[in-house]
N, C-alpha and C positions, 0 to 999 in steps of 0.2 A: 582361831584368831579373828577379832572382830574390829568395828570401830563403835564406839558409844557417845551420845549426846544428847543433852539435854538442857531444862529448865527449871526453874523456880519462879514463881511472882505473882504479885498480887494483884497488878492488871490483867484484868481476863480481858480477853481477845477470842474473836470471830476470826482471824487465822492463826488459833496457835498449832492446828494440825497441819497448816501450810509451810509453817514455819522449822515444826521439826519435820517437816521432807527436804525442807532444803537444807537444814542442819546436814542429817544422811545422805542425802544424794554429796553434801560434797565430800566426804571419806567414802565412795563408795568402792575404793579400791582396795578400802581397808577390807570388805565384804561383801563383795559382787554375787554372790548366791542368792542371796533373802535380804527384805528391810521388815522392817516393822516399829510400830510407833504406840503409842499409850499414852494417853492424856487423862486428866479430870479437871476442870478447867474451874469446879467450885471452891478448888483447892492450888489454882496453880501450878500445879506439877504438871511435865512431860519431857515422858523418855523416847529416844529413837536411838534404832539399831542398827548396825550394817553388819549380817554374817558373812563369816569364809565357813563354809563346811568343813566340819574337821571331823567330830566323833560325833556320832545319831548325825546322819544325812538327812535322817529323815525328819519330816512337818514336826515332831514331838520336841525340835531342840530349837523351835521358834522363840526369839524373843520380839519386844517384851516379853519375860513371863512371870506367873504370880505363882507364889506359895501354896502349896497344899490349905495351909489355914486362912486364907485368903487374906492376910495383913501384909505383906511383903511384896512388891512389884520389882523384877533387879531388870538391868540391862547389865549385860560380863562379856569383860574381850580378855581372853586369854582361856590358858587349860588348866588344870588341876588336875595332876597325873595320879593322887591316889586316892580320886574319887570313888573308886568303886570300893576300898577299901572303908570309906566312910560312909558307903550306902550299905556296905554290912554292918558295920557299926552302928549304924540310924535302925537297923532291922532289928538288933541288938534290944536295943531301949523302947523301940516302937516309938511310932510317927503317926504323924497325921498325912502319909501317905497311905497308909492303909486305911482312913474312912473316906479316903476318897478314889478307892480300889485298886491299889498300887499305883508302882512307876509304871509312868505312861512311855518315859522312853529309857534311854543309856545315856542323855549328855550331862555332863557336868553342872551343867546351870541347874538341873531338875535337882540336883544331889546339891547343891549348895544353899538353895531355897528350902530344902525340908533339914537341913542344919541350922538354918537362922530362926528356923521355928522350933527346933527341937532345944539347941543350945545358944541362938541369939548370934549375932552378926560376927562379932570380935571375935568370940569361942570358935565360931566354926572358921576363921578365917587363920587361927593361930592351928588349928588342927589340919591346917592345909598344906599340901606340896603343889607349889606354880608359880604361875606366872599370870596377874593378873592387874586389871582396872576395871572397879565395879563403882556402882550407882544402884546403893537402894533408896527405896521409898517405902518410909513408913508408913502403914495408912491410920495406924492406932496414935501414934505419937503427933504422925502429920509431921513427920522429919526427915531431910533427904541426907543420907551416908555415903562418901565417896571415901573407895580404899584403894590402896594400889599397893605391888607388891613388895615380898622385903627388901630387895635390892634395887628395883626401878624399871623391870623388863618391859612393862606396859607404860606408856606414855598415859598424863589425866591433868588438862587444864582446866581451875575456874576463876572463878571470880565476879562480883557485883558489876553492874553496867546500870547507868541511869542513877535519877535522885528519890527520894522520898517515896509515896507511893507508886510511883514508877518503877520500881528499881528492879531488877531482874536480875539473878543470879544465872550464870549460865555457865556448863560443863561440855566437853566433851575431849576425844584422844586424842585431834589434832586440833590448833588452831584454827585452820578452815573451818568447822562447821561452828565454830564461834563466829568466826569472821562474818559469816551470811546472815545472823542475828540481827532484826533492825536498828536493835539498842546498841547494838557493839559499838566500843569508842577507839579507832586506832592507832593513840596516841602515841606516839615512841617513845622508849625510857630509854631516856640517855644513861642513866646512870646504868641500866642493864648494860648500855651499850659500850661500855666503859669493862665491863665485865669481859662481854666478848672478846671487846681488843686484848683483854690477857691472855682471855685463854680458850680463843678458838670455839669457844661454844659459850650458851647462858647456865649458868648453875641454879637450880633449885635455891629456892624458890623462885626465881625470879623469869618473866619474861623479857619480847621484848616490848610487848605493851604495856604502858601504866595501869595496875589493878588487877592485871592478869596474871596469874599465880600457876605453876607448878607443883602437885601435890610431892611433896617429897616423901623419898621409896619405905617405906615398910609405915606408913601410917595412914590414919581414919581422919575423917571431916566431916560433922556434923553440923547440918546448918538445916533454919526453919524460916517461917516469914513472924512468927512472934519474937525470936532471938538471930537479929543479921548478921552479930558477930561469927566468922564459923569458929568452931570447938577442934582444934587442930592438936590429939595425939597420938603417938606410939608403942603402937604393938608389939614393935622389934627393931632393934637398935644393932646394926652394926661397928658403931662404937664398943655397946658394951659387950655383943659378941669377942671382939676383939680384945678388950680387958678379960674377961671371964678366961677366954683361954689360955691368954698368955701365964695368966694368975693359975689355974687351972692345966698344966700341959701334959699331954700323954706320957702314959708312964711306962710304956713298952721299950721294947728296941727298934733298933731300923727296921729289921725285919716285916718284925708285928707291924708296925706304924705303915709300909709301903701295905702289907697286907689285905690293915685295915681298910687302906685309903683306896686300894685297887676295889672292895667290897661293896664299897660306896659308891664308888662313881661307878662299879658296873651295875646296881642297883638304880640308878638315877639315868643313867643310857636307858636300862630295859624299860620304864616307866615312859621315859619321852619318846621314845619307839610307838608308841602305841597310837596310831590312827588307822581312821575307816578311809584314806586317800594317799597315793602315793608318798613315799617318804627317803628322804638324803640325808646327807651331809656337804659341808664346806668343804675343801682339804687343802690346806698352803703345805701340805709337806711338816712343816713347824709342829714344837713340842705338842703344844695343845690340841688342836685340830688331830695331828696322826693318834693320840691318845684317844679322841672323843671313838673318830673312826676303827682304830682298834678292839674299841669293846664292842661296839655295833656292830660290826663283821663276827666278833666271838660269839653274839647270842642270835645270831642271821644263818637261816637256814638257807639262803641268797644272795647271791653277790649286791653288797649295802651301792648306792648311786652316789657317785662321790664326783664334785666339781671343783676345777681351777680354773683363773681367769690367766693365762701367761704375756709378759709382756717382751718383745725385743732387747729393749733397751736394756746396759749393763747394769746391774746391780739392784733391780726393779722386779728380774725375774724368778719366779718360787717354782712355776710350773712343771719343770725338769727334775725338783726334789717331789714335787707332790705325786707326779706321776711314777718316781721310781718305791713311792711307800706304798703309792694306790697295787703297781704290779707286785707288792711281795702281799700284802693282804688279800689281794683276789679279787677286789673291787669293781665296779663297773663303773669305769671312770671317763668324763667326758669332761678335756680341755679346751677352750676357745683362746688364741693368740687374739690379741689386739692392737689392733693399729694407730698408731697415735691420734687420725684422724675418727677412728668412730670414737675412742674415748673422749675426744673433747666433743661428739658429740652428746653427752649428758650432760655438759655444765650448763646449756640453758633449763637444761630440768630440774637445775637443783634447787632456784628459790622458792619454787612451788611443791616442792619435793618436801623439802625438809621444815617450809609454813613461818621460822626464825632464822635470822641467821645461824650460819654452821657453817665452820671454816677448818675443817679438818680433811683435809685432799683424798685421803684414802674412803671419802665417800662415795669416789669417782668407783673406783676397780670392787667397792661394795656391791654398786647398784648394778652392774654386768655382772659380777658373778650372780647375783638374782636373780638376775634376766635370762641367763642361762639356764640356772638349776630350774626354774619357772617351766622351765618348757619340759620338763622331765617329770616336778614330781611339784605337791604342793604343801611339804612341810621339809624343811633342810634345819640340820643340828650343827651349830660350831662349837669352835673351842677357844669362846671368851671366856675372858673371865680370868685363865688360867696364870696372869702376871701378875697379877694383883692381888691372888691366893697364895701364888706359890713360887713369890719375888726373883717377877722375869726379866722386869725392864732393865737394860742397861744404865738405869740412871739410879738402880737402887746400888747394884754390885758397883759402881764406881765411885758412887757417896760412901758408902762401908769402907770403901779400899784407902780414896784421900781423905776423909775429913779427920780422922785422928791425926793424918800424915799432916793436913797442910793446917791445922788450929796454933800449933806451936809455931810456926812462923809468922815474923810481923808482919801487919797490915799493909806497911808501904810497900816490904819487899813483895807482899803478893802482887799488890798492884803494880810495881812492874813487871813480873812475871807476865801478870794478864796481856799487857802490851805487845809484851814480843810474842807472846802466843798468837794474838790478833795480828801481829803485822804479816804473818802467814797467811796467803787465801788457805780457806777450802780446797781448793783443787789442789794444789800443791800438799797440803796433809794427807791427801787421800794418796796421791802420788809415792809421798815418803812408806805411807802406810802396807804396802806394798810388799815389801820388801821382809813386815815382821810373819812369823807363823801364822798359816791357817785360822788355829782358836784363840790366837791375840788379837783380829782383826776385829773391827766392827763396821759398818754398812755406813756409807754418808761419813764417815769418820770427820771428817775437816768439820764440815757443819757441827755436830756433837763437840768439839773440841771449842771450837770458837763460842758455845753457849756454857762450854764451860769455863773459858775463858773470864768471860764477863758476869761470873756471879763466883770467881776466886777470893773477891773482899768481901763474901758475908761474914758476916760474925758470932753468927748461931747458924745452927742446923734447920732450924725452922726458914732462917732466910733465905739458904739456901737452895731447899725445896723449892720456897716459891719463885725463886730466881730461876731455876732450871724447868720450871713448869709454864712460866712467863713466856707470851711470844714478844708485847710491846711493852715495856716495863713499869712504864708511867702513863697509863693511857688516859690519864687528863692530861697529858701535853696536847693527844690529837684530837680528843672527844671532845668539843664546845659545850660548855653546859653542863657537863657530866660529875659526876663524883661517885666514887667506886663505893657501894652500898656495905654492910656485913655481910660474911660467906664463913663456910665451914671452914674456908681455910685461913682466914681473920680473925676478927672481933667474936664470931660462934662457933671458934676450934673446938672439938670438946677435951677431954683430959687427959686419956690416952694412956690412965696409969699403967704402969709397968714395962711398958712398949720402950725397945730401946727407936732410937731413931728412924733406920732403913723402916722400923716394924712400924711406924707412925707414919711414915709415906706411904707404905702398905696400905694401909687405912683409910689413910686420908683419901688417895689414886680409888678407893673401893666406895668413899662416899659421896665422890664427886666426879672425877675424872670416867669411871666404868659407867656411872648411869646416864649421866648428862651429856657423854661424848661417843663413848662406845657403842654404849646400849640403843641410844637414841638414832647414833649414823644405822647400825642394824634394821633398828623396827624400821625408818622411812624407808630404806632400800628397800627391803624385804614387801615387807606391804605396798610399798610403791605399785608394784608388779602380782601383788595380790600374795606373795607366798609366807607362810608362816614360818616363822626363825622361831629357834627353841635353844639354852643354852643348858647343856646336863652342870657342867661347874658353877651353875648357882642354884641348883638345890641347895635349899638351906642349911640342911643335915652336912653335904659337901663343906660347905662354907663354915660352919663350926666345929667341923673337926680338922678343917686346916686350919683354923685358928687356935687350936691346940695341940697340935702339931711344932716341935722344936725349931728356932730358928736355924739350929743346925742341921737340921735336915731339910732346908729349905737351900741355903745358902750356905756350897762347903766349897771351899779350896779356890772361893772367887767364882763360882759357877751359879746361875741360881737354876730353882728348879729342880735341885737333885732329887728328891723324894718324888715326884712326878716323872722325871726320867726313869727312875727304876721302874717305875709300873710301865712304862711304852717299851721299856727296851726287855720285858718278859713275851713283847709284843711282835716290834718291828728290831732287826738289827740296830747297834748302836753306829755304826757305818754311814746308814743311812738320815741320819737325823742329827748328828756332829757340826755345827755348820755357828760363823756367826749372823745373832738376830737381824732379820732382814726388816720386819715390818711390813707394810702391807700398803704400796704408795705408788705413786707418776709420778713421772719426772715436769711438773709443773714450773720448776726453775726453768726446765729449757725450754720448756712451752712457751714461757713469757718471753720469750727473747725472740720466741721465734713463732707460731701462728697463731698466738694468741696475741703477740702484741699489740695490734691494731686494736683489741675487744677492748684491752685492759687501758690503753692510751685512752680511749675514748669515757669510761667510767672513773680515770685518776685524773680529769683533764680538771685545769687550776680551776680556770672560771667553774665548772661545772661542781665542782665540791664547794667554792664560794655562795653560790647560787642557794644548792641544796643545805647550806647554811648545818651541817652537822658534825665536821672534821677541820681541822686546821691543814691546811694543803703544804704548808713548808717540810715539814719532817717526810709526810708522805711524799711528794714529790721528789724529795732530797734522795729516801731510801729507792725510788722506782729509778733516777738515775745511774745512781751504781749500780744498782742491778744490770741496766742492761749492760753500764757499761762492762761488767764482769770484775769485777771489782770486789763485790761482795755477794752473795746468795742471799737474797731477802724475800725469799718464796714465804716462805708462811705466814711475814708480818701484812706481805702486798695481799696475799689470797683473803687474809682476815680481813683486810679493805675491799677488795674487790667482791667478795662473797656477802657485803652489806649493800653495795652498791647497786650490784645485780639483784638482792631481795628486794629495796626500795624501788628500783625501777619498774621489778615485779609489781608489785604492793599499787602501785599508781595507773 
């Protein structure tokens, strides 16, 4: 895991090697081992690096580095797990490694450069398993290629800065080493910011500066200084994945199909297993995670290193199931309890942490279990990904369950329904909730209830989603200026043939919601603290054959999940792992009430959002009322304001 950045332009400059040290010195936590830089300045180009050591520790996995045939210059952050399989392959056909007396080392960048010269950039990047964001430079074409991978693991912004022949294209994994760029312009997009207030983070493409782009996950950008437009296409489409297979579904039985799927993912564990530096996993106890863990420990001649983060508070805590799956696998498992007070010591780290706004809370209990596992090993495996494959979320199984039920009913009656449902706090639902079975329960229930309350008058399916995916529903009421752009989940849905509903949230949660929110709170944590995250359930191979894979072995009897349960529970007891979906969160509602509300009074203060001239203060002040007064729970629409407030103040 690395961090990369660069440039483009066609003003030459007397510090452009100063220029990218300061680009890399500021990700330097993304690769605190080695830096390195490459410029050609008759040409405008320059790349800089920041490694984490991972595979070849040694000088031979330097970058910059250049191609065997000497046309190719890359900078790559991430790994490519069946490199070695592709340098047999390369031996195969023969290379232009051998006239210049073989591989000089083992790391994957070496094996990726002698593929873009053997089969050229795209070919060898479609012949690939990983995780990455690369930056080549052509030196034949004189044309710089930026890729990232098919689902979005590696973060890669760019974008033009400056006018005419000034103008400067600039790249790199975080924000930050753009930021340091003299050209950079830090303009704020309101209209991204309009995004955010929906939905807790920015979606691809979009930042939250004007101009400043997001390479969205599984495609290429080619840009030159003879053509400024960039050439933005794809290689791999999880759209069409998800058509193909639907259209396409396996033709076994359950059996077969758990079979297969167990073959797979323990192929894709063995493959991310593989470094030259200590290595773990995550483990919340939960479906995914004790699966990932379970096949690591089956191909581990060693008790695998497994972390949780536990918290006191009720309904917050995983740590007690994580630890009872860690003692039946064997694990060498290491919990840390947290106390309310050091978790909220990371919220000043987050606007600099995360470089955009990010309003997703469970980035809190993220970035300590990082910090933890940090201290043990320096690459940890979780189990993302695995709701969005293999329909976990409780908002899929209870769309399935009411939207047939509640379509036939008139609109106005729903709309009263909505009402009395809302005239119940939260706590009082959660209270009732109590009372039903174990596996009828779900976690935060009232909150859930009450957002589902208020999207019981959609009128399609489609509304609905975004109604339950929504944190503030109209966020040009509070955005000044703003206007909500097109997203994949608007104006550039794509078609989603065959896909019944639930399987079009699926999708959709996997084209947006996984990369842009998931994947992204991950990499900051993870690299924050310097440690490599690697996720086995988005192998690709994973990922298109649970797309072909029956909806009814996904989602049976109201349960989702089931065909992934069956492979854990060949693993861990089903005893152990029975429970309803917890999520991965702090209790921020009560923080606000209580030692954070002086931080949060002081950034929602009337004048002070007038001033900063970029939110309408009524609605926000209205909802931070009731909050305290308990009234209502508006944790996540306040954190969404307060997590912009806290970046801008950063930012200044």
């Amino acid at each position: 895991m690395c961090g990369i950045a660069g440039f483009l332009t066609a003003a030459g400059s007397d510090s452009a090697e100063a220029t990218l040290s300061r680009m890399a010195d500021a990700i330097r936590h993304r690769g605190p081992d080695d830096s390195g830089l490459w410029s050609d300045r008759a040409v405008g180009i320059g790349l800089a690096h920041r490694r984490l050591s991972i595979v070849d520790l040694s000088p031979a996995g330097h970058q910059p580095m250049v191609s065997p045939s000497g046309r190719y210059v890359v900078v790559f952050n991430g790994e490519i797990y069946n490199h070695l399989d592709l340098r047999a392959e390369l031996d195969k056909v023969g290379t232009g490694v051998t006239a210049v007396g073989g591989w000089r080392g083992h790391s994957d960048t070496e094996t990726l450069l002698a593929g873009f010269d053997t089969w050229g950039i795209i070919a060898t990047i479609e012949r690939a398993i990983g995780m990455f964001a690369i930056a080549v430079w052509d030196r034949e074409s004189q044309t710089l290629t930026l890729v990232r991978d098919r689902i979005g693991e590696k973060p890669l912004y760019y974008g033009w800065q400056g006018q005419g022949e000034r103008a400067c294209f600039l790249f790199g994994s975080e924000l930050k080493a753009l930021h340091v760029h003299p050209d950079f312009c830090s303009e704020v997009n309101r209209d991204a910011l309009c995004l955010f207030m929906r939905h807790n983070y920015i979606p691809a493409p979009y930042s939250i500066y004007r101009n400043i782009f997001k390479l969205p996950p599984g495609c290429s950008l080619t840009v030159s200084l003879r053509e400024r437009e960039p050439k933005l296409s794809a290689y791999w489409s999880l759209a069409q994945v998800a058509e193909t297979g639907v259209a396409s579904p396996f033709a076994g039985n359950a059996k077969q199909a758990v079979d297969e799927l167990e073959i797979l993912l323990k192929d894709a564990v063995r493959q991310q297993m593989m470094a030259d530096v200590p290595l773990g996993a995550f483990l919340s106890g939960g479906i995914d995670s004790s699966t990932v863990v379970a096949l690591m420990q089956a191909q581990s001649l060693r008790p695998v290193k497994t972390f949780t983060i536990g918290f006191n508070e009720e309904g917050y805590n995983e740590a007690v199931h994580a630890k009872a799956v860690a003692k039946h696998l064997g694990t060498d498992h290491t919990e840390l309890y947290v106390s309310p007070e050091q978790a909220m010591t990371v919220i000043p780290k987050l606007p600099l942490l995360y470089d955009e706004p990010f309003s997703d809370s469970s980035q809190i209990p993220t970035f300590l279990v990082s910090e933890l596992a940090k201290q043990h090993v320096t690459v940890s495996l979780s189990g993302d990904a695995g709701d969005e494959l293999f329909c976990g979320y409780n908002r899929y199984v209870i769309s399935n369950a009411w939207w047939n039920k509640m379509q036939p009913i008139p609109l106005a009656l729903r709309q009263v329904v909505s009402k009395v449902l809302a005239s119940v706090s939260p706590d009082r639902w959660n209270q009732l909730t109590r009372w039903l079975p174990t596996a009828s329960r779900y976690a935060n229930f009232g909150d859930k209830l009450h957002k589902g309350a208020a999207v019981l008058d959609s009128r399609t399916l489609e509304e609905l989603y975004l109604g339950l995916i929504s944190h503030w529903p109209c966020p040009t009421d509070i955005v000044l200026q703003g206007a909500e752009p097109p997203t994949t989940l608007t104006d550039h849905r794509p078609n989603l043939r065959g896909l019944d509903g639930v399987q079009q949230m699926m999708a959709l949660d996997g084209l947006t919601y996984l990369p842009d929110d998931i994947l992204a709170k991950v990499d900051r944590a993870a690299m924050g603290v310097s440690l490599e995250s690697r996720v086995p359930f988005l192998d690709h191979r994973v990922v298109e054959f649970a797309w072909r894979i029956p909806q009814s072995m996904k989602l049976r009897d109201g349960i989702g999940k089931w065909i992934l349960r069956e492979v854990l529970y060949r693993h861990v007891p089903k005893q152990l792992i029975e429970r309803p979906k917890m999520g991965f969160g702090v209790p921020i509602d009560v923080w606000l009430r209580g030692p954070l509300k002086d931080w949060a009074e002081a950034l929602l203060d009337e004048g002070r959002l007038r001033r900063e001239g970029f939110f309408n203060p009524g609605p926000i002040r209205a909802k931070w009322a009731e909050h305290l007064s308990g009234k209502r729970n508006w944790q996540y629409l306040l954190w969404d304001v307060l997590m912009f407030q806290a970046w801008l103040e950063n930012l200044r």
